[in-house]
N, C-alpha and C positions, 0 to 999 in steps of 0.2 A: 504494500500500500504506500502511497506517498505522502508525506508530509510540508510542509515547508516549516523553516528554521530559521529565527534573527536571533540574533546575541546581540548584549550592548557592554558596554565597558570595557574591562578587560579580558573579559572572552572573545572579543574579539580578533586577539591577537596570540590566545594561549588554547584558543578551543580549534577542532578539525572542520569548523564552520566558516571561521573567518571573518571579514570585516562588510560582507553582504549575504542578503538573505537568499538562503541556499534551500530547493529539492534536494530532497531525501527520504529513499526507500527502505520500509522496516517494514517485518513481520507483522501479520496482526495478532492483536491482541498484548504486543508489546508495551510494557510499561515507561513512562518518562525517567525511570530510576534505571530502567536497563538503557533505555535509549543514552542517559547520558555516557556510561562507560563508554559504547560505541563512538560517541564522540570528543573523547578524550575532555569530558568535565570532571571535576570532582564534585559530589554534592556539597563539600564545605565551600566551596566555590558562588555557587547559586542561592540569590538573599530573596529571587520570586522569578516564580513562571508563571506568565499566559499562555490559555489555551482559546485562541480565536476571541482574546479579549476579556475572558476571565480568567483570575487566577484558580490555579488549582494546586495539591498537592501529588510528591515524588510517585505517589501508587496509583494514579490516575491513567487508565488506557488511552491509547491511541486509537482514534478515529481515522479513516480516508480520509486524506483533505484539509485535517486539523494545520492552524497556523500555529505554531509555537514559538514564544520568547522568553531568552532566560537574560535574568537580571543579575 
């Protein structure tokens, strides 16, 4: 399923996302705590995540389509 991906701050420059907003393919039913390893975050790293505009938490599924940002 695809997703899309922003990061702001310094993940922008320390995460596998980079300093624009990136497609990305995952599993379904993947969680945002597994997704972040794949993209080399550490969860002490991220202080809030949107999911298409609201925040959610680390155990929250992935949807087709979801826009996610991590803070």
């Amino acid at each position: 399923m695809r997703i899309s991906i922003q990061v702001h701050g310094n993940l922008k420059s320390t995460s596998a996302v980079g300093p624009v907003q990136k497609d990305y393919y995952t599993n379904p039913g993947c969680t945002i705590r597994e997704l972040l390893g794949e993209l080399n975050i550490w969860e002490s790293e991220v202080r809030r995540i949107l999911r298409n505009g609201e925040q959610v938490r680390l155990d929250a599924k992935l949807r087709s389509r979801d826009h996610l940002e991590f803070y």
